[in-house]
C-alpha positions in Angstrom: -24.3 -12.2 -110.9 -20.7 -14.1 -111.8 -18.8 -11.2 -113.3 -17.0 -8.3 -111.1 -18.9 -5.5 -110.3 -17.0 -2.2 -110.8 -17.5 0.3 -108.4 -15.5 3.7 -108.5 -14.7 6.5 -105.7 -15.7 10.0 -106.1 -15.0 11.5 -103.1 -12.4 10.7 -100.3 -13.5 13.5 -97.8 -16.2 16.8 -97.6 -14.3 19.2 -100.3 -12.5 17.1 -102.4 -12.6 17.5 -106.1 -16.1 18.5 -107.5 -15.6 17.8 -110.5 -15.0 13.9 -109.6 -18.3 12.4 -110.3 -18.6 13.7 -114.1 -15.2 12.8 -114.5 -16.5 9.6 -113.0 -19.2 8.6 -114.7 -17.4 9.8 -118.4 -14.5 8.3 -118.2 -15.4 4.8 -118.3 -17.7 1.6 -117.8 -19.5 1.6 -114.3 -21.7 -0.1 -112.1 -21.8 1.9 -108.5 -20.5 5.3 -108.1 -19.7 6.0 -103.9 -18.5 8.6 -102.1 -17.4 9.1 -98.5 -18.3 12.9 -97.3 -17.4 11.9 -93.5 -14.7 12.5 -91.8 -14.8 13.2 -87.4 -14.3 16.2 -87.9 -16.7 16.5 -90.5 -19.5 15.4 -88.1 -18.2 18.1 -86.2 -18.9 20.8 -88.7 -22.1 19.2 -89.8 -23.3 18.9 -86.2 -23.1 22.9 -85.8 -24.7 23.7 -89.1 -27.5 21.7 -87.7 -27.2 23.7 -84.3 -28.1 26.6 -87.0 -31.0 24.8 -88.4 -31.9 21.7 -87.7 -33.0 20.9 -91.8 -29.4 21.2 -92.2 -26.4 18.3 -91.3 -25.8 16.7 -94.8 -23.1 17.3 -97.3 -24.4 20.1 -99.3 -21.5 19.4 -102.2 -23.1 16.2 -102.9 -26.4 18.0 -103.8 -25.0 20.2 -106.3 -23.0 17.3 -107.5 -26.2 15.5 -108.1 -27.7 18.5 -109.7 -24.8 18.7 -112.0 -25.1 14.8 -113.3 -28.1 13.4 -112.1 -29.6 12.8 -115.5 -26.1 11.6 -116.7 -25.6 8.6 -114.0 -29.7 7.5 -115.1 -28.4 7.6 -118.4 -25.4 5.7 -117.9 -27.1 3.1 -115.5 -24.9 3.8 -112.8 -26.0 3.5 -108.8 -25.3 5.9 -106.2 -24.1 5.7 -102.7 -22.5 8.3 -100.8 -22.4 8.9 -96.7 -23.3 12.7 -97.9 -26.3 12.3 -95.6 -24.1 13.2 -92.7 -26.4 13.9 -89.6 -29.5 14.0 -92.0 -30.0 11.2 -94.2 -33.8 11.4 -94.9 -33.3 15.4 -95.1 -30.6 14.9 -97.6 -33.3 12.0 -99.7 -35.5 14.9 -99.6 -34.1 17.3 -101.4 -33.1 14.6 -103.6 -36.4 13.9 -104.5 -37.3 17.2 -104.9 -33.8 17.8 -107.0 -34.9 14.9 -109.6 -38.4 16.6 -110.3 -37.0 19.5 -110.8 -34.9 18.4 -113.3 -37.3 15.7 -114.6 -35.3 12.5 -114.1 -36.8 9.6 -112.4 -34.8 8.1 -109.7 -35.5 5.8 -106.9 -34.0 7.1 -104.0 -33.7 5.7 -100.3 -31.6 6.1 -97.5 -30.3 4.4 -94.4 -30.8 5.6 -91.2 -30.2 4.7 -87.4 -26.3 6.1 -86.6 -27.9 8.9 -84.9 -28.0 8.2 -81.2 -28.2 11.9 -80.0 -30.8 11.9 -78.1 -29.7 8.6 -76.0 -26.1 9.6 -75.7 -26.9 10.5 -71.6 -28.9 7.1 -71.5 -26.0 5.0 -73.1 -23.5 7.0 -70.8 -21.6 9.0 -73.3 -22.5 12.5 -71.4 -23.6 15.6 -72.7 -21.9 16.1 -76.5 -23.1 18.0 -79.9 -22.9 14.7 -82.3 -22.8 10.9 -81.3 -23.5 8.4 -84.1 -22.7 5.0 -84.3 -21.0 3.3 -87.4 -23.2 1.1 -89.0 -22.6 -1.7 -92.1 -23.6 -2.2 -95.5 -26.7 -4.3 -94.9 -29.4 -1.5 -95.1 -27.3 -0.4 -98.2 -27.8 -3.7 -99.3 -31.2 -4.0 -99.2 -32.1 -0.4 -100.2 -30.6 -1.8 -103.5 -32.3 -4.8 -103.8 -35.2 -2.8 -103.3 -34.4 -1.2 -106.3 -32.7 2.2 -105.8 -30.7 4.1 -108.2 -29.6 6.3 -105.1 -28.3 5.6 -101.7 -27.7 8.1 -99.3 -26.9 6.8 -95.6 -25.2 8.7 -92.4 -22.7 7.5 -90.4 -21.6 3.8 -92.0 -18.1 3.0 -91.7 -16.2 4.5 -94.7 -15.9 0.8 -96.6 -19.2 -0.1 -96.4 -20.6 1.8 -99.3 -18.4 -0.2 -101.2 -19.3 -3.4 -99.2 -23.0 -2.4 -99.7 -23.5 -2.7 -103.3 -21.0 -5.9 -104.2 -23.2 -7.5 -101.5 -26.4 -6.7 -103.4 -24.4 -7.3 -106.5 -23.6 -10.9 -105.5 -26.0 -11.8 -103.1 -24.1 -12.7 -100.2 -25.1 -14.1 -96.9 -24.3 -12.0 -93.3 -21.5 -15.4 -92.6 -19.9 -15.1 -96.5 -17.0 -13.2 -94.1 -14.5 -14.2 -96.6 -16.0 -12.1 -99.5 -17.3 -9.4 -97.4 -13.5 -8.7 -95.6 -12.0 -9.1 -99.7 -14.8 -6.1 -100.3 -13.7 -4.5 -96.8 -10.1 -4.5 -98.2 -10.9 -2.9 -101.8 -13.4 -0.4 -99.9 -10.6 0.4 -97.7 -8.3 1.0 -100.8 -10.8 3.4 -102.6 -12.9 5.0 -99.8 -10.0 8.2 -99.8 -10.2 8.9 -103.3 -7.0 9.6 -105.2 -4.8 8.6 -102.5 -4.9 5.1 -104.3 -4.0 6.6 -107.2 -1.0 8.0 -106.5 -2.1 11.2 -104.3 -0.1 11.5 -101.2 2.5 8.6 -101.9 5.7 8.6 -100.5 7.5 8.2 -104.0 5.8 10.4 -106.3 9.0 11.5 -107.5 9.1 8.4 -109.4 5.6 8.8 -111.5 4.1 11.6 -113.3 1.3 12.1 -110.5 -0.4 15.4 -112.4 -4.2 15.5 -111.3 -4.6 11.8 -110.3 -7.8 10.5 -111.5 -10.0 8.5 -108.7 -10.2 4.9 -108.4 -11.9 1.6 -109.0 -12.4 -1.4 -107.5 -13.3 -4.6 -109.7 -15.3 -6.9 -106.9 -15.1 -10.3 -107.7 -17.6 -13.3 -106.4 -15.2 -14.5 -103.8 -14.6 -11.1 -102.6 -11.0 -10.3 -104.3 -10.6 -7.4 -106.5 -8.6 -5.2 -109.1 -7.7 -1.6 -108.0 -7.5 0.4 -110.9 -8.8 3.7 -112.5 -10.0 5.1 -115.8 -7.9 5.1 -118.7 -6.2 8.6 -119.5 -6.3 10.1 -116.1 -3.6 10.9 -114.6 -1.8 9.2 -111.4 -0.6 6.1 -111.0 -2.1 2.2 -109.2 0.9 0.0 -108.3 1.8 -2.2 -105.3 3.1 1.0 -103.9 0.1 3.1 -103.7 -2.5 0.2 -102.8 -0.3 -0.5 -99.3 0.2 2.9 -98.7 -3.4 2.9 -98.9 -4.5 -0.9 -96.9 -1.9 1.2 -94.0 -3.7 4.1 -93.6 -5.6 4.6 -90.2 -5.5 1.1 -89.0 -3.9 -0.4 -85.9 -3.1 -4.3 -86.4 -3.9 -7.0 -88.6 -7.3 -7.5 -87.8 -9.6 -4.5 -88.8 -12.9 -4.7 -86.9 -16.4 -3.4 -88.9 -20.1 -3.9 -87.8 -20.2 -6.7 -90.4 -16.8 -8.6 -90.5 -13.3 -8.3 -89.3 -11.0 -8.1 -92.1 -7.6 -9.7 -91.2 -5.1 -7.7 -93.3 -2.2 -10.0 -92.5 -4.1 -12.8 -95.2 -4.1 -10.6 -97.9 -2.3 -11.0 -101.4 -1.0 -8.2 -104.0 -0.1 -8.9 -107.6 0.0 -6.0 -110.1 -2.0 -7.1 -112.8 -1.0 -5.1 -115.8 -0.4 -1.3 -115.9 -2.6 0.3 -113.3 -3.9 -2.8 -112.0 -2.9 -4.5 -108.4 -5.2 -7.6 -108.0 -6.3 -7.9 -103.9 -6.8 -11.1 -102.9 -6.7 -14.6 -100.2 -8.4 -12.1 -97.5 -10.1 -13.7 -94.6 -12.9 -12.3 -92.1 -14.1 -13.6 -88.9 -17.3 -12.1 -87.2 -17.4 -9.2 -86.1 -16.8 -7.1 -82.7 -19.7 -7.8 -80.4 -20.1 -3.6 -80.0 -20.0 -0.5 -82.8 -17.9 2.6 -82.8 -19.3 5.7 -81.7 -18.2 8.9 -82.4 -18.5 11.7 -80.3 -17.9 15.6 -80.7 -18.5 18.1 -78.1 -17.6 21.8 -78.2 -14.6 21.9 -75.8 -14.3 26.0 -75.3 -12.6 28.3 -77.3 -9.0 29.1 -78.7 -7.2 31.7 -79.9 -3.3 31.8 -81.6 -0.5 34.3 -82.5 3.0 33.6 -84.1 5.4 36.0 -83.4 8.5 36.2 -86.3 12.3 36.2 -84.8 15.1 37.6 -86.9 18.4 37.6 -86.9 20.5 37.0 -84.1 19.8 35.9 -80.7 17.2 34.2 -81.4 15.9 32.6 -78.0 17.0 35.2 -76.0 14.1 37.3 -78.4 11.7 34.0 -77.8 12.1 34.5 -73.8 11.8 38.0 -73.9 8.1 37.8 -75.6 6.8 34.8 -73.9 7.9 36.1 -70.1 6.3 39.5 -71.3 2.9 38.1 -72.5 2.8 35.7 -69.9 2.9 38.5 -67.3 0.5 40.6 -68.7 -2.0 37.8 -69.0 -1.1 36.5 -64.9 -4.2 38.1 -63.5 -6.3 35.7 -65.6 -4.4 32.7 -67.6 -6.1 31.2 -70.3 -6.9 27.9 -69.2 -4.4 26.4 -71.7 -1.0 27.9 -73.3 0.8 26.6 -75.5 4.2 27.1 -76.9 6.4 26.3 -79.9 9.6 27.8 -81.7 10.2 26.6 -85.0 14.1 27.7 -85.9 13.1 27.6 -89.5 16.5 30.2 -89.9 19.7 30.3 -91.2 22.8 31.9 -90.1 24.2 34.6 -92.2 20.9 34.1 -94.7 20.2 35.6 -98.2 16.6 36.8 -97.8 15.3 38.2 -94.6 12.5 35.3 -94.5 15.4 32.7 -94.7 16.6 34.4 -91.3 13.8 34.2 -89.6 12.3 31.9 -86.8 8.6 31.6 -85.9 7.2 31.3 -82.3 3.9 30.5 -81.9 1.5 30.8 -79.3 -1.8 28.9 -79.3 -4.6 29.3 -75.9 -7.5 27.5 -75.1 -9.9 28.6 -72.5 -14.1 28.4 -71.9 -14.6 31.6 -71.5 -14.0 33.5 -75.1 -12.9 36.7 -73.9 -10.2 35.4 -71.8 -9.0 33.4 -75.0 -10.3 36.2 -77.3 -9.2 39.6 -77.6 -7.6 39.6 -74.2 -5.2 37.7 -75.3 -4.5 38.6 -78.6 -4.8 42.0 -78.0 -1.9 41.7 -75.2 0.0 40.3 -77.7 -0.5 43.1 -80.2 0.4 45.7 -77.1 3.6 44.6 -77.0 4.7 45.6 -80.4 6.9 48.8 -79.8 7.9 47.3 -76.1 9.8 43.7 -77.0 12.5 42.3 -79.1 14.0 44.1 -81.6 12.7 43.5 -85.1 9.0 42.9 -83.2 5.9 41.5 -85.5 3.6 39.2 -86.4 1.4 37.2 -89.1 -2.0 38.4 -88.3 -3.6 41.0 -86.8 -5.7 40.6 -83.1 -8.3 38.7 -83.6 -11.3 37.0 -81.9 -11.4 33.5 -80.3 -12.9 30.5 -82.0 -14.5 27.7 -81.2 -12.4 24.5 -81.0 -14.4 20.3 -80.6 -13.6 18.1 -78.7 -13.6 14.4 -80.5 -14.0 10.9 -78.3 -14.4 7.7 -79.0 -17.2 5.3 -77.2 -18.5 1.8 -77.8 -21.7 0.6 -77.5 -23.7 -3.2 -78.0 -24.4 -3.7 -81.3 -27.9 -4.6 -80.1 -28.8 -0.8 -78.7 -28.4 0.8 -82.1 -31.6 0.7 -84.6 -29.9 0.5 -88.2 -32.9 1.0 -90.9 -32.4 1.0 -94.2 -35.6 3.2 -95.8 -36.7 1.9 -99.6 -37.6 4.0 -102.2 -41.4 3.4 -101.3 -40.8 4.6 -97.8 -41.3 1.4 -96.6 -39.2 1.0 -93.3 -36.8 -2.2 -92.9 -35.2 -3.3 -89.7 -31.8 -4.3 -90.2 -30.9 -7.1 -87.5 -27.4 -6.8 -86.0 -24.9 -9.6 -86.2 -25.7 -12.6 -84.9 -22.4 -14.1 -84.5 -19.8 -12.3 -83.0 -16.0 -12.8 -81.9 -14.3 -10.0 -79.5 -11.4 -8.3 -80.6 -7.7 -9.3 -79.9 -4.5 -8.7 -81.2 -2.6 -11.0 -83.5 0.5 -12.1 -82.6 3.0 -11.0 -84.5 4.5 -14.4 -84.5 8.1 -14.8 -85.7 9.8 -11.9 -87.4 11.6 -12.9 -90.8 15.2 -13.7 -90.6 17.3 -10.8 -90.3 19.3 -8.8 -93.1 22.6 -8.0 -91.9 25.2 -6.2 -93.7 28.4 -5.0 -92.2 28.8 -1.8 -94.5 26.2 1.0 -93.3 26.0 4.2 -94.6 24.2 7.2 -92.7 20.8 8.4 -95.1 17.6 9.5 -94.7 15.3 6.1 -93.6 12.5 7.2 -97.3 15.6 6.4 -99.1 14.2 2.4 -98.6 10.8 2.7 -96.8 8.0 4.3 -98.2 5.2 5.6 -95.1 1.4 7.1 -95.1 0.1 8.2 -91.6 -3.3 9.8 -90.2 -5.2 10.0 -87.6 -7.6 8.4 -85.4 -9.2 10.3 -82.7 -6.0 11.2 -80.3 -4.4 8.5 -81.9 -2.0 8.8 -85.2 -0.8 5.6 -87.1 2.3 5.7 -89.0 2.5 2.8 -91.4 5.6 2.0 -93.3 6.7 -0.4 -95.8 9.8 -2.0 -98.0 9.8 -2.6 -101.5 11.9 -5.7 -101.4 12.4 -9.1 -99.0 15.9 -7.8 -98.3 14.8 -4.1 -96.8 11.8 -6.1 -95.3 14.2 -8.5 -93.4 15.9 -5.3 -92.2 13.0 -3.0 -91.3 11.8 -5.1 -89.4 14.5 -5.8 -87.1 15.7 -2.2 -87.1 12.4 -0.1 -86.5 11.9 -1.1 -83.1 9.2 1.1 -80.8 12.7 2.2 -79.2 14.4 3.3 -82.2 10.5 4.8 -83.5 10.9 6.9 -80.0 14.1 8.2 -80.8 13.5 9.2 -84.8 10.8 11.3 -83.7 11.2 12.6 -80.1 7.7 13.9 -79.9 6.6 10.6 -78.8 9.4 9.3 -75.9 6.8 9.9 -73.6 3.9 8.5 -75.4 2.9 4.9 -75.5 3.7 3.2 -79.2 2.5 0.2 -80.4 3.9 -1.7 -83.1 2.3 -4.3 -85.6 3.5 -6.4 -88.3 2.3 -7.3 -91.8 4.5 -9.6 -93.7 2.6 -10.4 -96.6 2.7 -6.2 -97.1 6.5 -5.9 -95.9 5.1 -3.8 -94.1 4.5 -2.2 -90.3 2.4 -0.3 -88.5 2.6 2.1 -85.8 0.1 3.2 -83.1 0.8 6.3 -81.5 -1.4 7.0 -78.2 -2.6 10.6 -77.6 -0.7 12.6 -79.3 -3.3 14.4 -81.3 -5.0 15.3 -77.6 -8.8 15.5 -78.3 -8.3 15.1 -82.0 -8.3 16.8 -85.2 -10.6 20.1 -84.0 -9.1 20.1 -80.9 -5.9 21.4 -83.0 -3.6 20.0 -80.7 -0.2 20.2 -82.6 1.5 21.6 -85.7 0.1 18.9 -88.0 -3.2 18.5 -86.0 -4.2 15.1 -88.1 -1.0 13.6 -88.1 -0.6 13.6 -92.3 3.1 14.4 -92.5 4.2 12.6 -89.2 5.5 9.6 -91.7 7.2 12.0 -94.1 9.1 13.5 -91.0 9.6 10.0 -89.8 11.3 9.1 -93.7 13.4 12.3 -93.5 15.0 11.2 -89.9 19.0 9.9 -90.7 19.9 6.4 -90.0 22.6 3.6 -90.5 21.2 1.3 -93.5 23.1 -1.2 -95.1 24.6 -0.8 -98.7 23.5 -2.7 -100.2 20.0 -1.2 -99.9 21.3 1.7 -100.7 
C-alpha cells in the first residue's frame, strides 16, 4: 500500500465519550478505528474487579460500544483496535465473539496477549502486588491483522502502538524501518488521548470555539510522517498549538523509548497543512531499550479525608484550634499518615459567605481501616459543638477506602512472552527486538541566542507560553512551549530549574529535570516524586498532576515588551 492510511481515536482513557466511536465511524472516510482504555490507574481498577471475578478485568465500555456499532464498522470496512482488553484480552475476544453472533455480523476477531506477568512478579523480583503487566509493541497487532482480523483487542501495549500496529500491517514494514515506525510513534502519541489533540485541554482555548471537540485522525504516510486532523463539522480545533501540547504530554526528554523503537522528538517537523491539518514529519528512531516497562499496582492500605470550612475572621487561629484538637483525640492511635492542607480560598470583608470562607482539609492513611475509618472521621464529627466558632464540614463521617499503590519496574525484553492470537486461534510467538541501544539522555546542546529586551513588564508567564502536564507514576511533567522564535529565545534562557523551583514552591525540595526541544520551542519538565505512589495513592490536591502547568502559566513574572 502507497497511499496514507487513516486511522482515528475513539477513546483517550476508560470513560471518555461513549458516543465517540459512531461519531467515529459516521463522520468520515476510515481505515482503523483505535482506542486506548488504559491508564495505571485503570489497571488498578480493573485489577480489583478481577479480584471479584476473575472473568472480569476488561473495559466493559468498549463492549457495549461494540454492541452499539458493530454491524456499522463491518459495513463501513473499518478495523478495530482498542487496549479494552485490560487484564483479560482473550476474555474480552470472547464475549466479542459471542456479541457478533448475537447480533449476526461476521467478524474476525483476535487478540494479543502476554503483558500479564502476575504470576512471575515474585520470580522477576517485583514483590507481592495486585497487577504487573509489561508494555508490549505493535508487532502481534501487526500480525493479527495480516492474519485478517476486523478486530484487535490486546492488554497492556504502550498507548501508541495501536496506532503503530495497523500502519505497520498497512505498509508492511520491517522490525529496523525505525524511521517510519517512530513517525507512527509520534502521530500515535498525538491521538492516543483523544480530543486533547483537538483542542480539549489546551492552554489557549480562549482563542477557538472549542464546543464538544470531535476526536482525531492521523493520516500515516509510507515514510512514517503524518497529517493530524479530524472530521469535518466537529467541533475543536488541530493547529501547531494543540499537536505540541500534545507530542509534550507525559514525556521526559527527546528520546521516547517503546518496545519497538525510540522516537527522538527533538527531529520532528510541524507545518499546518490547511485548516485543521498539522503535517508531522523528519522523525527519526533508533532501536529500542534493551528492557520493557512494567507496571505495578498494589493495594497500599486504606485512607480516609475531612475538610473542615473556616469563616470569617481569624482564620489560622480556627485552623490550629481544630487540627491540635483532632490530633489529640486520635494520640492514643495515629493513623499511620496525616496530612494537612489550608486552602485561604477567602476574602476579607466578602459579599457571600462562601467567598469568606477557607477550607482545611485533612486526609489519613493507615492499614488498618478502622484506625483510618470511622475512628477518625467520627473524631472529627465529635468536635462539632466543641471547636471554632462557625464549626462544619462537607460530608458527613464516613468509612475508609481503599487507596493503590503504583510502581514502576523494568524487566529484559527477553522474559516477557508477547503472542499475538489470530482469528483461527492459532498462537503466534512474537520475537522481541533483536537490536537494541540503552537509553541516554540527549544533550541539550547549545541553547538559542538569547532575547533580551530592557523594558519588562510584570504578567502572568500563559500570557506567552502555552503548557500541558500529567503524570507518570510519582513523576509529573510539565511541558511548555512559545509560539514565536523571539519568546523561544527568551523561555529558554529564563525558565531555569531555579526559576521553575521558585514559580511553584511545591517542588524546592524535589529534584527537576529540564529538557529542551527546539524544533517544538518548546521545554520540558521532570518533576521527581511529587505525586508519592501515584495517581490512587491520592497524594496531593491535583493527584495526576493535570493543572500543575496552568498554575505554573498563572505565576507572575518580568517578560519583555515586546512579547507582550
Amino acid at each position: 500500500m502507497t497511499g496514507p492510511v487513516r486511522i482515528g481515536n475513539a477513546s483517550g482513557f476508560y470513560g471518555d465519550r461513549f458516543s465517540a466511536v459512531h461519531e467515529m465511524l459516521t463522520g468520515g472516510p476510515l481505515d482503523v478505528l483505535t482506542g486506548d482504555y488504559l491508564a495505571e490507574l485503570t489497571m488498578l481498577i480493573l485489577g480489583r474487579d478481577r479480584m471479584k471475578d476473575p472473568n472480569r478485568g476488561y473495559a466493559k465500555t468498549f463492549l457495549r460500544q461494540m454492541e452499539a456499532n458493530l454491524a456499522l464498522a463491518k459495513e463501513k470496512g473499518v478495523k478495530i483496535v482498542a487496549n479494552a482488553g485490560g487484564l483479560n484480552p482473550a476474555g474480552l475476544a470472547d464475549a466479542l465473539r459471542e456479541l457478533a453472533a448475537k447480533l449476526g455480523v461476521d467478524v474476525a476477531i483476535a487478540h494479543v496477549e502476554g503483558d500479564d506477568l502476575l504470576q512471575r512478579a515474585e520470580e522477576l523480583g517485583f514483590g507481592k502486588t495486585l497487577t504487573a503487566n509489561a508494555y508490549l509493541g505493535a508487532w502481534g497487532i501487526t500480525d493479527c491483522l495480516n492474519a485478517g482480523a476486523d478486530i484487535v483487542v490486546t492488554g497492556r501495549v504502550t498507548d501508541a502502538s495501536v496506532i503503530v500496529g495497523p500502519a505497520a500491517a498497512h505498509f508492511g514494514w520491517a522490525r529496523d524501518d525505525y524511521d517510519a515506525l517512530a513517525g507512527a510513534v509520534a502521530a500515535g502519541h498525538v491521538i492516543e488521548c483523544g480530543t486533547q489533540a483537538t483542542g480539549g485541554n489546551y492552554a489557549f482555548f480562549t482563542e477557538h470555539e472549542i464546543g464538544v471537540p470531535g476526536f482525531p485522525i492521523a493520516e500515516i504516510s509510507a515514510d512514517g510522517s503524518s497529517v493530524i486532523t479530524k472530521h469535518p463539522g466537529t467541533g475543536g480545533i488541530v493547529n501547531a498549538g494543540t499537536v505540541t501540547a500534545q507530542l509534550l504530554y507525559e514525556i521526559t526528554g527527546a528520546r521516547y523509548a517503546g518496545p519497538d523503537v525510540t522516537t527522538r522528538f527533538d527531529t520532528l517537523t510541524l507545518t499546518e497543512d490547511g485548516p485543521d491539518r498539522v503535517r508531522i514529519s523528519g522523525v527519526t528512531g533508533e532501536p529500542p531499550p534493551p528492557t520493557l516497562k512494567v507496571c505495578l499496582n498494589g493495594l497500599g492500605g486504606f485512607r480516609n479525608e475531612t475538610t473542615f470550612v473556616l469563616t470569617g475572621l481569624d482564620i489560622e487561629a480556627k485552623a490550629a484550634l481544630v487540627k491540635e484538637q483532632l490530633e489529640g483525640a486520635l494520640k492514643a492511635r495515629p493513623p499511620a499518615d496525616v496530612q494537612w492542607t489550608l486552602a485561604r480560598t477567602d476574602r476579607p470583608d466578602a459579599e457571600t459567605e462562601q467567598q469568606a470562607s477557607a477550607l482545611l482539609h485533612v486526609a489519613v492513611k493507615d492499614a488498618d481501616p478502622e484506625v483510618a475509618g470511622r475512628a477518625f472521621s467520627g473524631a472529627a464529627i465529635e468536635l462539632a459543638l466543641a471547636s471554632y466558632p462557625g464549626f462544619h464540614v462537607t460530608a458527613p463521617p464516613a468509612a475508609a477506602s481503599p487507596y493503590g499503590v503504583y510502581r514502576a519496574a523494568f524487566v529484559d525484553a527477553q522474559e516477557v512472552p508477547h503472542v499475538a492470537v489470530l482469528p483461527d486461534g492459532t498462537r503466534r510467538d512474537i520475537a522481541p527486538a533483536t537490536e537494541t541501544l540503552p537509553l541516554s539522555d540527549v544533550d541539550d546542546g547549545r541553547p538559542p541566542a538569547p532575547f533580551t529586551r530592557a523594558e519588562v513588564r510584570r504578567a502572568p508567564l500563559g500570557k506567552v507560553i502555552g503548557a500541558r502536564s500529567g503524570d507518570k507514576g510519582g513523576n509529573a511533567n510539565v511541558g511548555v512551549w512559545a509560539r514565536s522564535d523571539e519568546a523561544w529565545r527568551w523561555l529558554a534562557h529564563r525558565l531555569t530549574v531555579t526559576e521553575f523551583k521558585l514559580l511553584l514552591p511545591e517542588t524546592a525540595d524535589l529534584e527537576v529535570r529540564r529538557h529542551l526541544l527546539p524544533n517544538l520551542w518548546a521545554l520540558n519538565f521532570v518533576v521527581e516524586g511529587i505525586l508519592g505512589e501515584g495517581v490512587a495513592s491520592q497524594a496531593r490536591f491535583d493527584p495526576q498532576a493535570k493543572a500543575l502547568g496552568e498554575w505554573l502559566r498563572s505565576r507572575e513574572i518580568d517578560i519583555p515588551e515586546a512579547l507582550l
